[in-house]
N, C-alpha and C positions, 0 to 999 in steps of 0.2 A: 345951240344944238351942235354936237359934235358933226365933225363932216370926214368922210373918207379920204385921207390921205391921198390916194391912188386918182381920185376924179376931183379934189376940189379947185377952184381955180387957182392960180400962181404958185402952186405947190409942185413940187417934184418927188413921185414916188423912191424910198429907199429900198424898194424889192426890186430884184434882180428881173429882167426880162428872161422871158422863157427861152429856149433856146430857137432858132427858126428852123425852120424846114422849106422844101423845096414847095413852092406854091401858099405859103402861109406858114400859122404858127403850130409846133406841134401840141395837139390835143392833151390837157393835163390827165395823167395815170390816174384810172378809177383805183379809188380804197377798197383794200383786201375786203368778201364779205366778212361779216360779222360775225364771230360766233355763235352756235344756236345756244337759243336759250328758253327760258318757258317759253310756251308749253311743251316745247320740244324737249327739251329737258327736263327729266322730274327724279331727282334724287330721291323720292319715299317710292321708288317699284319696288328699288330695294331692299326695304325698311318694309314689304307688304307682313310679309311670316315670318314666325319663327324661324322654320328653316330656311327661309332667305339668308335672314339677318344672320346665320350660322355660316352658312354659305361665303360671304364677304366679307366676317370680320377679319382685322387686319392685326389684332395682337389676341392673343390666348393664356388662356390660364390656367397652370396642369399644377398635379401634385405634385412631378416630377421636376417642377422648378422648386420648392420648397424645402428648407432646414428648420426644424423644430429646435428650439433650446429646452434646453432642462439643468434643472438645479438639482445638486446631488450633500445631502447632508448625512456626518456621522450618525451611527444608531440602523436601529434593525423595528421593524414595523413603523418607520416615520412615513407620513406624508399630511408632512403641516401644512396648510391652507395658505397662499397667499393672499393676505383681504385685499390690495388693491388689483392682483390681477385673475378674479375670478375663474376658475378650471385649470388654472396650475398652481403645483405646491412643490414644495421642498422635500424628496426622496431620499431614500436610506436602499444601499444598493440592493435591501429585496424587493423594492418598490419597485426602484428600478428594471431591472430586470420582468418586471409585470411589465411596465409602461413601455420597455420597449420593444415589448412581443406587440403589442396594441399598437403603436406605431409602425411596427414593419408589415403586420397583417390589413393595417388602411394605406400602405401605398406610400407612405413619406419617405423618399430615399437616405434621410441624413439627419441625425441630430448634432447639434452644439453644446457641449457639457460646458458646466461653471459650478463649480463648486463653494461648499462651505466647510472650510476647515475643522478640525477638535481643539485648535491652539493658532495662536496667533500670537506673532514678536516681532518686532522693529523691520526683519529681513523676508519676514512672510516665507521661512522656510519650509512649510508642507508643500508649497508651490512645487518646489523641484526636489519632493521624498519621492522615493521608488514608490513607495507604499501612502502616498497619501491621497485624501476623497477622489480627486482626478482618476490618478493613475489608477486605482482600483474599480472604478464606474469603467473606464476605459475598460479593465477585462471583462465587466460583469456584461456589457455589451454585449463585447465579440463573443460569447461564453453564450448567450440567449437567442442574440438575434445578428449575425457576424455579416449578415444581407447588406444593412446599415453603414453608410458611410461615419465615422467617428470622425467629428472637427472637434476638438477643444481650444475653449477663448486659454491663451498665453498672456498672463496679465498677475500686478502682485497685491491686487487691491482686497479683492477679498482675504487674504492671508495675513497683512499687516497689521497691526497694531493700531498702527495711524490713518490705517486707511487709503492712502495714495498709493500710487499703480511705479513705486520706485523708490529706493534708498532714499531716505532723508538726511541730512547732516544740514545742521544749524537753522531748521524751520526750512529748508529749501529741496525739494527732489532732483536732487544729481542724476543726470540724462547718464554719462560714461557706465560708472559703479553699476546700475541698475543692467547693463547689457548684457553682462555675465551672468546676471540672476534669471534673465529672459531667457538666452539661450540654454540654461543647465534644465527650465523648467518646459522650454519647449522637446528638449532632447530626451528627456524623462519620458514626456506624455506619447511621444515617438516608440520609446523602447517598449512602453507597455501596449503598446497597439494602435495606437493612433493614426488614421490614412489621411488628417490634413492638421495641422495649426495656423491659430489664427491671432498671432499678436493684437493686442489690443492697445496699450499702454503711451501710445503716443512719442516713445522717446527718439530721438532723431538716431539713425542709425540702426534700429535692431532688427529689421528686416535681414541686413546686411550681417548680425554678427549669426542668428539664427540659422542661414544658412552656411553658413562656415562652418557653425558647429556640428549640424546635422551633414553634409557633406562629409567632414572628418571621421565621424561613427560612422559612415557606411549609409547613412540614407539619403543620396541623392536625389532618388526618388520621391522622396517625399514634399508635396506640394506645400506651398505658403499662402496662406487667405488671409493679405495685409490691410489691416484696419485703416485703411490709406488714409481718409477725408473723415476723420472722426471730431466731431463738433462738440464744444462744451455747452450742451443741451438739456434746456428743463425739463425735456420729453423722458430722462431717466430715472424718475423720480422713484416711479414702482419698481424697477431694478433693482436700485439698491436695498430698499426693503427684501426683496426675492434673495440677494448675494449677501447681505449685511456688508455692506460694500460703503456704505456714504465714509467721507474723509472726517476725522475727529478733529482738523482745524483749517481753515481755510477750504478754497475750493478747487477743480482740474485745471482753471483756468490760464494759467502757466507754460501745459502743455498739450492741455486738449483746444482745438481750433475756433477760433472767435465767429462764430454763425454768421458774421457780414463777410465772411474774406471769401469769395470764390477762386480769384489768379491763386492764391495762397493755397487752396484744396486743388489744382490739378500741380503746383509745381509738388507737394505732397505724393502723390500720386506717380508724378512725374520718377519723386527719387525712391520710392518703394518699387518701381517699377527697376530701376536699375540696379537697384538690390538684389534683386531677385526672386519679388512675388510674381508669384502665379494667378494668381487671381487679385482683385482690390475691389474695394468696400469703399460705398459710402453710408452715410449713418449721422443721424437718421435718416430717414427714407424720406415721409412726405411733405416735411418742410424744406429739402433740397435736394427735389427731382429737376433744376435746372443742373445741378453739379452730376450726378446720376446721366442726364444726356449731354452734357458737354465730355464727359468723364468717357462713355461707348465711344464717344463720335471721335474721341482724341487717341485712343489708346487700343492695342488689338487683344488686351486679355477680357476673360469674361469680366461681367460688373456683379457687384453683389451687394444690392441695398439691402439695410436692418432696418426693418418696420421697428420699431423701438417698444417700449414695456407703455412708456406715454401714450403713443398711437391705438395701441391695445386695450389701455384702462378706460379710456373714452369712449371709443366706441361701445366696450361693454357696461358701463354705467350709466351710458342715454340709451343703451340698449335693455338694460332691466329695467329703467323709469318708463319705458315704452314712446320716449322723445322720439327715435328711431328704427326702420328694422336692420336689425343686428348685422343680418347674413347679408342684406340688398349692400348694405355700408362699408361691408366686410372685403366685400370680392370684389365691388367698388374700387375703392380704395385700392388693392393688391392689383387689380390688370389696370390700373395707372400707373404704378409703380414699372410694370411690367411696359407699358407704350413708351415711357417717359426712355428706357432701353436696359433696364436691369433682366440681367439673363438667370440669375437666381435671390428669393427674397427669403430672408429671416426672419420669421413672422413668428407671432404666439398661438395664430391661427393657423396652423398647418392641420392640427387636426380636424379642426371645423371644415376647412375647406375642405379634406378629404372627404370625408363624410356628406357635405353639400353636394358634390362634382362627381360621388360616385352614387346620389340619390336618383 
């Protein structure tokens, strides 16, 4: 049997004697009480009602954190279906113009334009035409519904030929060459009315040349929504379908971010930030809400997750099998995104949600 150090015979305790006092030893300190706990505590009082549980929640979900995307194609009465992301399609600027009186009358403050070109060549130049699907959605907007904040994505992939988001030479996309083509097509979408862009392309530096250029024309004011932490993710799958966007060889992996790297997505972050975004994105959204709150917690600009077209097609295809309910999964999913610390999200479901949230 083990025996107590302290009492057993021929042994010498190695604890320290207490200290003495006048007349004996002093009394050892009673331990702090304990904190209460059941029954004294019961976490579901507040969890009794609804308006309790209204009362104490701790992250919220409005319309007014919300940007809709929309895709805008040549031609006049289009609006082609997208099969994989059921209730959006590919608009022709009179469509448009419908769709964003309908968005500005349920409450969504802001769309994200992407276009599809009428032609496409090596340099993806309708990207930075005065007159090209962009620039002219940009006026059909402000022209409709001018309430609306206009971001459009800055990027060359839908206009190229080859499909990658930058100048190619010899099977390989040149980060430098590609900077000029970014800022000519951010500065465009600016002239035709544009109140934010949002580089997308990945290439080291354009944050930096973007705003040099637009500072030069006179729009200092105009803010940057840098695609800071943009992941080369399966989640885009129905995207490129929506933008006819997939690359005709190889794939982003080059210069869109390797989904294991996190140190990698905030030094990302890091130099867009010294660029001179205003704002920064991560993307996807919910396979990296730890980047999304390391990203708040590190940096003092707003944060802006893309719920991605992936995130979207799922829920809506266990949502018409009846695997799921659609809306519970929906708004789920979005005030995660929302706790995780994204202060605005990019979702497919903005308009659902409006309509949910103002039932």
């Amino acid at each position: 049997m083990q025996t107590d150090v302290r009492t057993a015979p021929g042994t010498i305790s190695s604890a320290p004697a207490p200290p003495s006092a006048v007349g004996g030893t002093r009394p050892a300190t009673p331990p702090p009480p304990a904190s209460p706990g059941f029954p004294t505590v019961r976490l579901r009082r507040l969890r009794r009602t609804d308006a309790l549980r209204r009362l104490v929640r701790e992250t919220t979900l409005a319309v007014d954190d919300l940007i809709l995307p929309l895709f805008v194609a040549p031609g006049r009465g289009v609006r082609e279906p997208i099969a994989s992301m059921p209730g959006h399609a590919q608009l022709s600027l009179d469509e448009l113009a419908h769709e964003v009186r309908e968005v500005r009358d349920l409450g969504v403050p802001a769309v994200l334009l992407f276009g599809l070109p009428s032609r496409k060549d090596p340099l993806g130049s309708e990207a930075y035409d005065p007159h090209g699907i962009v620039q002219e959605a940009i006026r059909t907007v402000k022209e409709h519904a001018p309430e609306l904040v206009v971001m459009t994505d800055v990027c060359l992939c839908e206009y190229t030929s080859h499909g990658h988001c930058g100048v190619v030479e010899d099977g390989y996309v040149q980060n430098d060459p590609t900077l000029e083509l970014l800022a000519q097509t951010a500065l465009s979408h600016v002239e035709a009315g544009a109140d934010l862009v949002a580089p997308s392309d990945m290439m080291d530096g354009r944050v930096g040349a973007i705003r040099r250029a637009l500072d030069a024309a006179g729009y200092a004011d105009t803010p940057i929504l840098a695609y800071a932490a943009k992941f080369a993710s399966a989640f885009y799958g129905p995207f490129r379908e929506a933008a006819d966007s997939a690359p005709q060889f190889g794939d982003r992996r080059a210069y869109q971010m390797d989904p294991a790297n996190a140190r990698e997505a905030l030094r990302e972050v890091e130099l867009d930030v010294a660029e001179g975004a205003d704002l920064v994105m991560v993307k996807p959204a919910l396979a990296y809400l730890d980047l999304v709150w390391r990203v708040r917690e590190r940096f003092g600009l707003p944060v802006v997750a893309y719920s991605v077209s992936g995130e979207y097609a799922m829920v809506k295809a266990a949502g018409q099998l009846g695997w799921i309910d659609e809306r519970a999964i929906a708004l789920e999913q979005l005030t995660g995104i929302r706790r995780a610390g994204a202060d605005l999200i990019i979702t497919y479901f903005a308009k659902d949600v409006a309509r949910w949230l103002g039932a």
